[in-house]
MDAnalysis code that builds the backbone (N, CA, C; Angstrom):
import MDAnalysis as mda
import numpy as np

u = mda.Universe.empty(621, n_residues=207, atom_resindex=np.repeat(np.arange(207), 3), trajectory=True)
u.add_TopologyAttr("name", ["N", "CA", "C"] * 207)
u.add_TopologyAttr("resid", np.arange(1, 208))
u.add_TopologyAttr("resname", ["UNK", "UNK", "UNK", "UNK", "UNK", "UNK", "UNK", "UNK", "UNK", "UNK", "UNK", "UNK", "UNK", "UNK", "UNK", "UNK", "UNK", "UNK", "UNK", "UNK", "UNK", "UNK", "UNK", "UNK", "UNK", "UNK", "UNK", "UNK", "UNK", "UNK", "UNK", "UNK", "UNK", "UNK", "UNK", "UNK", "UNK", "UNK", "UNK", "UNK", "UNK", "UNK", "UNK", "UNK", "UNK", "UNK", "UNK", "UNK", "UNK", "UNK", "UNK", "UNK", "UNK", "UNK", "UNK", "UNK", "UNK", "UNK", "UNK", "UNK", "UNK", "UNK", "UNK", "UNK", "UNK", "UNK", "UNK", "UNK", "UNK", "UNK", "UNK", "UNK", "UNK", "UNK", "UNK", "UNK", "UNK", "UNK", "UNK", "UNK", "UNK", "UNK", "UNK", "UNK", "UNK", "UNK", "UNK", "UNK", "UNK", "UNK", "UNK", "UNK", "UNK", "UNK", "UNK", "UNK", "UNK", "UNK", "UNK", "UNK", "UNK", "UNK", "UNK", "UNK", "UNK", "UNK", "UNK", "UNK", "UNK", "UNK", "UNK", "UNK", "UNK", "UNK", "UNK", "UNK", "UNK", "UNK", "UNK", "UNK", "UNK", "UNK", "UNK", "UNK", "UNK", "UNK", "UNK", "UNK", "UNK", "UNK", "UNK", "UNK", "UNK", "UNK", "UNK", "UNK", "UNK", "UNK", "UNK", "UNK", "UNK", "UNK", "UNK", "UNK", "UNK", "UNK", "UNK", "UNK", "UNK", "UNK", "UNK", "UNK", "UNK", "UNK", "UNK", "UNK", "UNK", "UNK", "UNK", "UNK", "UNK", "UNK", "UNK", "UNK", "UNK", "UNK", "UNK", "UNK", "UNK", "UNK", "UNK", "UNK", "UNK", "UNK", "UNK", "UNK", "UNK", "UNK", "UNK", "UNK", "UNK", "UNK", "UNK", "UNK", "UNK", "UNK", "UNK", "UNK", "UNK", "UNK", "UNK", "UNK", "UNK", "UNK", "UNK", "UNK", "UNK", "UNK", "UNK", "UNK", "UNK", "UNK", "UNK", "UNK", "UNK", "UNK", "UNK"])
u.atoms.positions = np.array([
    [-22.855, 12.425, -8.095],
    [-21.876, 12.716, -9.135],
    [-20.552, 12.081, -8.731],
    [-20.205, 10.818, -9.052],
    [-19.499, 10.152, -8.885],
    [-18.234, 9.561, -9.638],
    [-18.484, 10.052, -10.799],
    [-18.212, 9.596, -12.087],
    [-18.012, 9.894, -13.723],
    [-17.369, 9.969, -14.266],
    [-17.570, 10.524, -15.881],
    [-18.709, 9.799, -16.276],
    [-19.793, 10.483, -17.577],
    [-20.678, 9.601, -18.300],
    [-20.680, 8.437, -18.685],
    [-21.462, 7.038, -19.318],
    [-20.822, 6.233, -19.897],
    [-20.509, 6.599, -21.208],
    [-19.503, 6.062, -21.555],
    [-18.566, 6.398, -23.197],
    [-18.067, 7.763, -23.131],
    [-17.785, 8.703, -21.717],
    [-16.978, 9.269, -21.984],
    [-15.607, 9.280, -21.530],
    [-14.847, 9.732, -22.396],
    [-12.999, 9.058, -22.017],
    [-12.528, 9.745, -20.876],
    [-11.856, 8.772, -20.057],
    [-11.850, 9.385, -19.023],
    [-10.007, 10.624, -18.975],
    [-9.694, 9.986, -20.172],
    [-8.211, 10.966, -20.169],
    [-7.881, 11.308, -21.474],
    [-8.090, 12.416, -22.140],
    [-7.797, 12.774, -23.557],
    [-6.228, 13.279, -23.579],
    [-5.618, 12.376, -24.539],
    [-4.220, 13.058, -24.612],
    [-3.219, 13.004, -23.744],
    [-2.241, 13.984, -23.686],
    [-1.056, 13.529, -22.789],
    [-1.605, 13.865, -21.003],
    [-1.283, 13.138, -20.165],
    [-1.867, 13.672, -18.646],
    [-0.695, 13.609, -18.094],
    [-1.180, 14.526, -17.036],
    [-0.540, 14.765, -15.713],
    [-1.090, 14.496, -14.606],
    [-0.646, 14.066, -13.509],
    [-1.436, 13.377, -12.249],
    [-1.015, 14.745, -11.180],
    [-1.779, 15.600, -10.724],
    [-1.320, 16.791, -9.571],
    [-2.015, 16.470, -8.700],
    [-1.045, 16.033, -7.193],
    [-1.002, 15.603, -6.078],
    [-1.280, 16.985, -5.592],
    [-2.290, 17.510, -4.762],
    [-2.249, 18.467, -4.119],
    [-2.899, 18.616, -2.909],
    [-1.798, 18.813, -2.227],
    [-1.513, 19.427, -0.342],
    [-2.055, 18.053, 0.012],
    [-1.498, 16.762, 0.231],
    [-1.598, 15.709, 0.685],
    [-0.697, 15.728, 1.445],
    [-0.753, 16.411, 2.950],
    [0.298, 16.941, 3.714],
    [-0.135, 16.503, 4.855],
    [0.240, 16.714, 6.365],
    [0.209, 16.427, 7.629],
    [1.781, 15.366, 8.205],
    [2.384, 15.208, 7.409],
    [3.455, 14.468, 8.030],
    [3.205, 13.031, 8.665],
    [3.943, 12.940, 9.421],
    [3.767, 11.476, 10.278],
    [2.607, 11.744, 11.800],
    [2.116, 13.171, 11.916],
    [1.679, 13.698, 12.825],
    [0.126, 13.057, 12.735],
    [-0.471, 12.756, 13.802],
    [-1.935, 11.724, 14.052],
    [-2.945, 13.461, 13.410],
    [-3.738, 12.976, 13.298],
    [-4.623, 14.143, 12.796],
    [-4.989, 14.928, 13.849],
    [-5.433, 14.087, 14.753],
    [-5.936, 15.009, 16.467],
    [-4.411, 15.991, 17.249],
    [-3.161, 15.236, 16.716],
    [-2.292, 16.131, 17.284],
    [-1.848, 17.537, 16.240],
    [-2.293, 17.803, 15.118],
    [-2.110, 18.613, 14.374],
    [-2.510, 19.950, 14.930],
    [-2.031, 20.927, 14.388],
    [-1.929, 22.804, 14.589],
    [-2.726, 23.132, 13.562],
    [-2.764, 22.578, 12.630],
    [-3.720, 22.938, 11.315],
    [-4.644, 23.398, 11.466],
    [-5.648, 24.149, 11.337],
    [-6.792, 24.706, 11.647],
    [-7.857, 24.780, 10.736],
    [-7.892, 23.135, 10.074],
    [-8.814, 23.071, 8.816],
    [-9.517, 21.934, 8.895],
    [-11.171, 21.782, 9.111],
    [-11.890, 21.015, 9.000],
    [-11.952, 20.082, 7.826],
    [-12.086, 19.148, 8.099],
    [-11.838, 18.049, 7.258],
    [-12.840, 16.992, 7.622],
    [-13.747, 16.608, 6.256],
    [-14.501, 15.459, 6.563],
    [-13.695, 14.257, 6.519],
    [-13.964, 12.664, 6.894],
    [-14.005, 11.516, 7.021],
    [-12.962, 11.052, 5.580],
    [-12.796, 9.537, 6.287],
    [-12.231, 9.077, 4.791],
    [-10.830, 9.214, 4.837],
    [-10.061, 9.866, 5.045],
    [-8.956, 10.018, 4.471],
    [-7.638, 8.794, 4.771],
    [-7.691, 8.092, 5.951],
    [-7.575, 6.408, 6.035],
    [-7.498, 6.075, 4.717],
    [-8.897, 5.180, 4.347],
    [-9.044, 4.901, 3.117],
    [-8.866, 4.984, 1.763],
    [-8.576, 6.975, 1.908],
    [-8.035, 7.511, 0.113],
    [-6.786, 7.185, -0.065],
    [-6.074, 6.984, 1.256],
    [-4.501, 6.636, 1.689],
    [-3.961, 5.657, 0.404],
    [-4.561, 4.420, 0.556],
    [-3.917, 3.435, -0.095],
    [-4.552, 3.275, -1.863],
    [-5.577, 4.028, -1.886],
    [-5.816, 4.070, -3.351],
    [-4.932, 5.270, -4.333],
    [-4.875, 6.401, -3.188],
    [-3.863, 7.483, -3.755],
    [-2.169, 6.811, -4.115],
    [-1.917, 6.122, -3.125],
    [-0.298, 5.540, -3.078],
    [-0.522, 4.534, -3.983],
    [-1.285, 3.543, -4.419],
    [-1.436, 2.917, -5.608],
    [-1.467, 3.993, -6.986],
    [-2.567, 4.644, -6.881],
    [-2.351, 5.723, -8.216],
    [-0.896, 6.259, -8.891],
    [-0.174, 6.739, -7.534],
    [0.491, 7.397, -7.363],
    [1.719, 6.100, -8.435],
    [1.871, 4.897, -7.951],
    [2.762, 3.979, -8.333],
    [2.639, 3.394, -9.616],
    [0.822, 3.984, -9.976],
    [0.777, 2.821, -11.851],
    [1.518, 4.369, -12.668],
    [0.843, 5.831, -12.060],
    [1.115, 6.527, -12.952],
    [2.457, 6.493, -13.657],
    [3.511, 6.287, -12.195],
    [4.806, 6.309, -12.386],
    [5.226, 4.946, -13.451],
    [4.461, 3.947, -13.185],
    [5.344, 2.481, -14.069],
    [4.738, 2.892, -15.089],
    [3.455, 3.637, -15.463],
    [3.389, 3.868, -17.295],
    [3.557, 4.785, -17.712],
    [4.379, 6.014, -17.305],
    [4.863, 6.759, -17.720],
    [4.476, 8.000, -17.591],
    [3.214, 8.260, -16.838],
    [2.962, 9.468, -16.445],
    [3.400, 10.134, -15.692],
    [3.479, 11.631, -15.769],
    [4.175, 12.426, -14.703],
    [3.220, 12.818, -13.460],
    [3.709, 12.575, -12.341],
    [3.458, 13.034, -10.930],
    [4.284, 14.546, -10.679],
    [2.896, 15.077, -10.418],
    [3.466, 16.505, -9.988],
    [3.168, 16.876, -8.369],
    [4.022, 17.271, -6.993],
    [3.278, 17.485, -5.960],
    [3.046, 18.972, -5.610],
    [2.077, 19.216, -5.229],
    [2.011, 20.419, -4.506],
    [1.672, 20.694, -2.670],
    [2.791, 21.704, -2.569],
    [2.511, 21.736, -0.896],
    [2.206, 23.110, -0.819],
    [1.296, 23.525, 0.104],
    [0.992, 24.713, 0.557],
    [2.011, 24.975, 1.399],
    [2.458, 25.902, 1.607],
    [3.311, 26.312, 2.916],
    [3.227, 28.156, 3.327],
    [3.352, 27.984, 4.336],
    [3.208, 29.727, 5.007],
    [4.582, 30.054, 5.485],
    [4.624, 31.094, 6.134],
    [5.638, 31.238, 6.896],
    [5.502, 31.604, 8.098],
    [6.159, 31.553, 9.411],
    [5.695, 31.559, 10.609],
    [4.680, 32.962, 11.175],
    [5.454, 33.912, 10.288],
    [4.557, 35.151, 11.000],
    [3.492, 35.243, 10.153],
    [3.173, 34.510, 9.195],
    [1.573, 34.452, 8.310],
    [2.032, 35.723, 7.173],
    [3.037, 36.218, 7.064],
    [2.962, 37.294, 6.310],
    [2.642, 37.062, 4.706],
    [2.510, 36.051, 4.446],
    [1.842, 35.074, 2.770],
    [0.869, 34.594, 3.079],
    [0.242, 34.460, 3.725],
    [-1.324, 33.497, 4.252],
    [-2.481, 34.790, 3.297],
    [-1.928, 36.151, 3.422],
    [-3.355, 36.584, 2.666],
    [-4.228, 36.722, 3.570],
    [-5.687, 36.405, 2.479],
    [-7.038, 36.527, 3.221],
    [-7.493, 35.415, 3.695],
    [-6.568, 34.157, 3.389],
    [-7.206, 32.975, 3.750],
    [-7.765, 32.635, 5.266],
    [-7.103, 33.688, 6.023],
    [-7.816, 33.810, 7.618],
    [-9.185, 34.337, 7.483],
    [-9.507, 34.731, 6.558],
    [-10.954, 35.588, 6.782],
    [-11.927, 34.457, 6.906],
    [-11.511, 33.337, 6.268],
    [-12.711, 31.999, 6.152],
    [-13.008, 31.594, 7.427],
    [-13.297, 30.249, 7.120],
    [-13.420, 29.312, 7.905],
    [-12.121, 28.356, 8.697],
    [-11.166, 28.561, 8.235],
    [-9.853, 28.218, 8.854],
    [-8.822, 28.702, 9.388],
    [-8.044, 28.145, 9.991],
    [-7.207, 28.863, 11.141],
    [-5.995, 28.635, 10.612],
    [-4.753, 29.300, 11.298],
    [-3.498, 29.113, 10.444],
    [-3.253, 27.846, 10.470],
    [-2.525, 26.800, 9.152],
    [-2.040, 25.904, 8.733],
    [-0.905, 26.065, 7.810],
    [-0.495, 24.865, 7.478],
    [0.810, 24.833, 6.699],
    [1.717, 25.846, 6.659],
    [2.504, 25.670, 7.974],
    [3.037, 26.804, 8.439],
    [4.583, 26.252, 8.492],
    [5.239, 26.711, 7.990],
    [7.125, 26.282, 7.833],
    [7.586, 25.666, 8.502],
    [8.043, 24.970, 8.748],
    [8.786, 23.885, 10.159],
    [7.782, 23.198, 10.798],
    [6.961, 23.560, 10.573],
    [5.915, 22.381, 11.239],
    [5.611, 21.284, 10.439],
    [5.933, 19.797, 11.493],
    [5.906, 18.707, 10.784],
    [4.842, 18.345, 10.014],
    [3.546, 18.593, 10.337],
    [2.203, 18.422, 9.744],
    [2.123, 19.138, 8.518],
    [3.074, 20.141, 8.278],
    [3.134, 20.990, 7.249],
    [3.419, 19.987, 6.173],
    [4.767, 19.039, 6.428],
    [5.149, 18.196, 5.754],
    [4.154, 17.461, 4.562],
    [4.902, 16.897, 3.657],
    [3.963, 15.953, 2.705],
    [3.897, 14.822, 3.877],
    [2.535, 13.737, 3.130],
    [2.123, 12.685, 4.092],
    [2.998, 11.600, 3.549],
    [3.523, 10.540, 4.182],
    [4.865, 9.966, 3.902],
    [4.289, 8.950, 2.710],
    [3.234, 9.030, 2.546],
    [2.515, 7.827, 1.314],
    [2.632, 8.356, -0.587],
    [3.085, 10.340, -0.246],
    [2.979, 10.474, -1.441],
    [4.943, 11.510, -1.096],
    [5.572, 10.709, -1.455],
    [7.155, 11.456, -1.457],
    [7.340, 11.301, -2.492],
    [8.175, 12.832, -3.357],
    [8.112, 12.570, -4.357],
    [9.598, 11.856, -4.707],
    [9.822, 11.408, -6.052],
    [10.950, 11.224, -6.641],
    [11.976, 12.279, -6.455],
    [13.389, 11.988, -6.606],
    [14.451, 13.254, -7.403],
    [14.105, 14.134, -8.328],
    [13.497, 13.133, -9.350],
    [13.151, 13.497, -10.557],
    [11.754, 14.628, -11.077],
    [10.873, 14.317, -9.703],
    [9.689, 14.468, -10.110],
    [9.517, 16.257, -9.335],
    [8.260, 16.622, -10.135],
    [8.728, 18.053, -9.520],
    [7.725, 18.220, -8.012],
    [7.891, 19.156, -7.272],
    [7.611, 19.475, -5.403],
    [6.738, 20.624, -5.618],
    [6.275, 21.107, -6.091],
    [5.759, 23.018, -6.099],
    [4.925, 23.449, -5.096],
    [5.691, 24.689, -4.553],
    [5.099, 25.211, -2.988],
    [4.463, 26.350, -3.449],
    [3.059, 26.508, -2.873],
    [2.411, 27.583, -3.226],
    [1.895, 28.295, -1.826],
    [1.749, 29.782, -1.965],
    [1.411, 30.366, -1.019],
    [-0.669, 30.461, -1.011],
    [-1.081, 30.136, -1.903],
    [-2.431, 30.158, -2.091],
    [-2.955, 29.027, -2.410],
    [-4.415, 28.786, -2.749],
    [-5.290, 27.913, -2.479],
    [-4.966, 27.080, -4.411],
    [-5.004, 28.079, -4.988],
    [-4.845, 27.568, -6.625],
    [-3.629, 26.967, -6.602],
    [-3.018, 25.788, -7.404],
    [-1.795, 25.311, -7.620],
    [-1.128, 26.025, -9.060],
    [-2.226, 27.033, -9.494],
    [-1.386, 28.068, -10.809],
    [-1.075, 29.257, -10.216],
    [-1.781, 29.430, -9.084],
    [-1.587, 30.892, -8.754],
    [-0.220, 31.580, -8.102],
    [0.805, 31.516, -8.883],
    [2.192, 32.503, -7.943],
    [2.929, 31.358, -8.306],
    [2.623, 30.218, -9.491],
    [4.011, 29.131, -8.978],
    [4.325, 28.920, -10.402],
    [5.053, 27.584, -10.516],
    [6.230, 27.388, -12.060],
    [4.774, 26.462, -12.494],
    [3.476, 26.219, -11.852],
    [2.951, 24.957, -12.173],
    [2.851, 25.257, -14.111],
    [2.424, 26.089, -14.141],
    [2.169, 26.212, -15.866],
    [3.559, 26.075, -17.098],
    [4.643, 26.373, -16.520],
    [5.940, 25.899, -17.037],
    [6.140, 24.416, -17.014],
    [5.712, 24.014, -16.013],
    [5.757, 22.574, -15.934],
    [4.841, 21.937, -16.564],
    [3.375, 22.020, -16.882],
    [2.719, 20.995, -17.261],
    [3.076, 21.600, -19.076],
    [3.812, 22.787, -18.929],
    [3.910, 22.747, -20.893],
    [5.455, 22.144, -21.323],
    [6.076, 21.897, -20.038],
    [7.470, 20.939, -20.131],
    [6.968, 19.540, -20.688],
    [5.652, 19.197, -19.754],
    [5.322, 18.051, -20.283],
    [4.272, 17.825, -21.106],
    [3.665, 18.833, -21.943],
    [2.504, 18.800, -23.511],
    [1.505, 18.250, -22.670],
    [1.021, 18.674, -21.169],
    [0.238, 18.432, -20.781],
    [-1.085, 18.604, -21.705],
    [-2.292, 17.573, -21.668],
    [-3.553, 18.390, -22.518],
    [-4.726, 17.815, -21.042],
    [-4.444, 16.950, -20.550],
    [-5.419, 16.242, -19.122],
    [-4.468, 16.441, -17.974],
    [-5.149, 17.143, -17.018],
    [-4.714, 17.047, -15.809],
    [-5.740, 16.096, -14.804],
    [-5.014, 15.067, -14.234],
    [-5.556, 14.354, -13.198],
    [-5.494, 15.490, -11.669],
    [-6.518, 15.378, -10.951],
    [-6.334, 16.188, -9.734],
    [-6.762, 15.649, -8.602],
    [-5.857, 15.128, -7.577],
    [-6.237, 14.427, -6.376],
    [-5.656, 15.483, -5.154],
    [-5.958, 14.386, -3.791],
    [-5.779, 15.480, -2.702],
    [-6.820, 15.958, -2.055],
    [-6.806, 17.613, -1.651],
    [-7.938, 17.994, -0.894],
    [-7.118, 19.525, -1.108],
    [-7.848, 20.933, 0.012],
    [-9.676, 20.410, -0.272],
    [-10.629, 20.008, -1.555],
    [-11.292, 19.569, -1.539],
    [-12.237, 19.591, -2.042],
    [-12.657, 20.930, -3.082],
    [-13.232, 21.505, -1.784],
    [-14.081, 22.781, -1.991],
    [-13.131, 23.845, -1.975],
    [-11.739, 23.538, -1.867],
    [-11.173, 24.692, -1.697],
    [-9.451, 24.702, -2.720],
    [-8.718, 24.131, -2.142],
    [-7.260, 23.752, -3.442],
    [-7.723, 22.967, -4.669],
    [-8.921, 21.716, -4.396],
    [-9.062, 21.507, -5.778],
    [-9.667, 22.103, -6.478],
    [-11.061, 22.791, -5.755],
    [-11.834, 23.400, -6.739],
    [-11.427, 24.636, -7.642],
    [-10.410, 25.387, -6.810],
    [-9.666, 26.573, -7.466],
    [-8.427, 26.223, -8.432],
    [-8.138, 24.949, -8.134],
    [-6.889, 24.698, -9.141],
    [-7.595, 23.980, -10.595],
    [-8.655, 23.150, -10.173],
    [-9.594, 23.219, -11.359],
    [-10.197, 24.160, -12.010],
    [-10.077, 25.038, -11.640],
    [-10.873, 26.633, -12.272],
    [-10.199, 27.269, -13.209],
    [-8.867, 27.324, -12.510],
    [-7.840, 27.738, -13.225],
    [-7.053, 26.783, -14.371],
    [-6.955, 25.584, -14.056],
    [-6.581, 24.431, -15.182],
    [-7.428, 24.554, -16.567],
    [-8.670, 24.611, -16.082],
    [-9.891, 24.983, -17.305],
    [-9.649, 26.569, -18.353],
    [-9.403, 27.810, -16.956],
    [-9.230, 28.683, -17.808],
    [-8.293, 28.634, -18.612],
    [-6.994, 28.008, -18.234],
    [-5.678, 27.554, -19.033],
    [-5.871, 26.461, -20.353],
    [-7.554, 26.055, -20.671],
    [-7.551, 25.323, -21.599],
    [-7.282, 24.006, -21.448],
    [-7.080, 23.505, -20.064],
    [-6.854, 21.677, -20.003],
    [-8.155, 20.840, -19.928],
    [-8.058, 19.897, -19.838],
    [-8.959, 18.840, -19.730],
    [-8.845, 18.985, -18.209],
    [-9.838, 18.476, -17.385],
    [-9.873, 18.442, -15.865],
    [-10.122, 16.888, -16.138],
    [-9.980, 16.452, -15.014],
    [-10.605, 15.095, -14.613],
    [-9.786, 14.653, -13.146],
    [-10.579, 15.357, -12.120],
    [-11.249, 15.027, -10.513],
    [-11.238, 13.802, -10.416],
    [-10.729, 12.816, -9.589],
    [-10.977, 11.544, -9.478],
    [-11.510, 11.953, -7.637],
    [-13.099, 11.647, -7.870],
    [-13.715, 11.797, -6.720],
    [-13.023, 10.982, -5.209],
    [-13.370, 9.931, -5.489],
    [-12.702, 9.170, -4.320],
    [-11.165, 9.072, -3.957],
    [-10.588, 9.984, -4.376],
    [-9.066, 10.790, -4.106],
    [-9.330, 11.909, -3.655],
    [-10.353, 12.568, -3.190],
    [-9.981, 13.768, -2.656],
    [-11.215, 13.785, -1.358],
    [-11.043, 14.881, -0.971],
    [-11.723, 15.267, 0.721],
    [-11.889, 16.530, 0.814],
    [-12.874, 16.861, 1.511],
    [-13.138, 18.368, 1.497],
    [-13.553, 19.047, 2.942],
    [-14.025, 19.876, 3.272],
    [-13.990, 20.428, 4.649],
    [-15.143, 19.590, 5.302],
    [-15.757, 19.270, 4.677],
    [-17.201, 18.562, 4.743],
    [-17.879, 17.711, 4.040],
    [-18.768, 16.641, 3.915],
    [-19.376, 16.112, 3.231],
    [-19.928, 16.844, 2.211],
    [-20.406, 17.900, 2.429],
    [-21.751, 18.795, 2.259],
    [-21.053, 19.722, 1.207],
    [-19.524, 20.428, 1.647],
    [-18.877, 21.185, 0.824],
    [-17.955, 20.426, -0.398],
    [-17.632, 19.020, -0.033],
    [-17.547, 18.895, -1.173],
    [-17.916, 18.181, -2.053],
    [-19.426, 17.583, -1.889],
    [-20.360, 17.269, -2.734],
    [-20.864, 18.519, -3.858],
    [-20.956, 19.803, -3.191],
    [-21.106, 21.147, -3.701],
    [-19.792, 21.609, -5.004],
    [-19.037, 21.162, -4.349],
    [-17.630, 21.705, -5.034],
    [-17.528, 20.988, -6.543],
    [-18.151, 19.381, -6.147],
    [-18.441, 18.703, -7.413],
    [-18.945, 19.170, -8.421],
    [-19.735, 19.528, -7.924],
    [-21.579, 20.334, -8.733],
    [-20.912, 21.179, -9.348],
    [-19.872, 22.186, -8.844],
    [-19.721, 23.205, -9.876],
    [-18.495, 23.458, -10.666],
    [-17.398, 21.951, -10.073],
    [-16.665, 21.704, -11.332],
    [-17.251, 21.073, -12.561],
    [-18.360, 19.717, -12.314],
    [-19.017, 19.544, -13.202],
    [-19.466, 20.325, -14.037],
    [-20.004, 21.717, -13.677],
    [-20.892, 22.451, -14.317],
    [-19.438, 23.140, -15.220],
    [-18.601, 23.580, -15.111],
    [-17.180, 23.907, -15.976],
    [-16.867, 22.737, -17.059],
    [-17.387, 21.360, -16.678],
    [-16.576, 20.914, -17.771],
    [-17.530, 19.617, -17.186],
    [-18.090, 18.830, -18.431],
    [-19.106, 17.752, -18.441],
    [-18.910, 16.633, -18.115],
    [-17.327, 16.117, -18.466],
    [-16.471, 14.533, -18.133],
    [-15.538, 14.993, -17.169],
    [-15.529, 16.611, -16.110],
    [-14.386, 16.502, -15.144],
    [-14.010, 15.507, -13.945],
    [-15.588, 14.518, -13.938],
    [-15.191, 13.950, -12.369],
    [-15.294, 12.379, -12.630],
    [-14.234, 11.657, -12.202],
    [-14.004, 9.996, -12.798],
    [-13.578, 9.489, -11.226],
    [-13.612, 8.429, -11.720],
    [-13.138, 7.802, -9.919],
    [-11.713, 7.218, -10.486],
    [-11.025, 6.684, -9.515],
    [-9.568, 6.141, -9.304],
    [-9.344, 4.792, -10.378],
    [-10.977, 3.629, -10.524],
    [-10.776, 2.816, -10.970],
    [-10.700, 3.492, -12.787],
    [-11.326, 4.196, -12.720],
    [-11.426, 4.849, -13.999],
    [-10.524, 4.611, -15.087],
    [-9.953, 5.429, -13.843],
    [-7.915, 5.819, -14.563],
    [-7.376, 5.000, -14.443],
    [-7.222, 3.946, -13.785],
    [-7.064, 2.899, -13.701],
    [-7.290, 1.909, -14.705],
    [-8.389, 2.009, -15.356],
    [-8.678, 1.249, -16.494],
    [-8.132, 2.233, -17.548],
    [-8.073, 3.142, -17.737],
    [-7.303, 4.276, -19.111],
    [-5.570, 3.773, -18.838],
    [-5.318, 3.569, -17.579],
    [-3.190, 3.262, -17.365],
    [-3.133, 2.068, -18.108],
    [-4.135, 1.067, -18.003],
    [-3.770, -0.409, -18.399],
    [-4.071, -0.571, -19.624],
    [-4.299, 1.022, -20.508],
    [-4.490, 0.705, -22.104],
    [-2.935, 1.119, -22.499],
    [-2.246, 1.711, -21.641],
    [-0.851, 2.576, -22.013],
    [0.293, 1.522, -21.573],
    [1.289, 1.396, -22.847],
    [2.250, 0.727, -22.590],
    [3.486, 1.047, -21.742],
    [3.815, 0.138, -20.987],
    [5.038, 0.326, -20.273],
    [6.060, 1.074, -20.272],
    [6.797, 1.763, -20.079],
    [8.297, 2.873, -20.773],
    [9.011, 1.282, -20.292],
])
């Protein structure tokens, strides 16, 4: 599952591109505090995300980022310790930081969330009706875990999803091949690749 159907569109209506938790800073991955497994790849999503990131902006789409962040004594982290991961995105820590490939504009909006959903506790839903959002683009990571829940919730909110697979990463190969399976199963055209959208930007005229 790689892909939207053939002949189906890969972006209905007005979109939004949500960058989410594309974080670690300038920090090497092996020197990180983070305590979250992560499969392969992410090298590589580097320079297709920072391209995305640059047509959305020249044709007029809005870039939205989201950062997870905690606070040092975990007192917002929740249940997210009960999983499989250890404390991360924790306040002052540089790795916490966005990754220097996706900074946002002045202009463009930052939204810090204390949970795994990018609707859950934040302005994100004020914002995408600032912009008559009807498609949300969703890149980043996890996989199986910030995207799949912020897709859950985008859907219950009535948007179009559309996952661009080879933009995102998940704890595992395994988890987020899975994670696919059951956004697919929410919504039939949610998962497109990068060139996709790519071919939908170059039908939209310039601002």
């Amino acid at each position: 599952m790689t892909s939207t159907p053939a002949g189906a569109p890969a972006v209905v209506g007005t979109a939004v591109l949500i960058v989410v938790d594309i974080q670690g800073g300038d920090v090497p991955s092996d020197e990180s505090r983070s305590e979250i497994p992560t499969m392969g790849g992410r090298a590589e999503r580097a320079g297709r995300v920072e391209r995305l990131i640059e047509e959305c902006r020249a044709h007029g789409v809005p870039v939205v980022f989201i950062q997870e962040v905690h606070k040092p004594s975990l007192v917002d982290i929740g249940r997210e310790l009960d999983g499989a991961e250890g404390p991360h995105c924790v306040e002052g820590w540089p790795e916490t930081e966005l990754a220097p490939w996706v900074r946002p504009l002045p202009e463009e909006f930052l939204i810090r969330k204390r949970r795994y959903s990018a609707f859950f506790g934040t302005e994100l839903e004020i914002v995408l009706k600032a912009y008559r959002a009807e498609t949300v683009l969703l890149i980043g990571g996890l996989t199986d875990v910030c995207i799949h829940y912020t897709a859950v919730d985008a859907h219950q909110h009535d948007y179009r999803v559309r996952v661009l697979t080879d933009c995102i990463g998940g704890s595992s190969q395994e988890a987020h091949d899975a994670a696919l399976t059951a956004i697919a199963y929410l919504q039939r055209d949610a998962l497109v690749t990068a060139d996709d959208v790519f071919s939908w930007l170059e039908t939209l005229p310039r601002p």
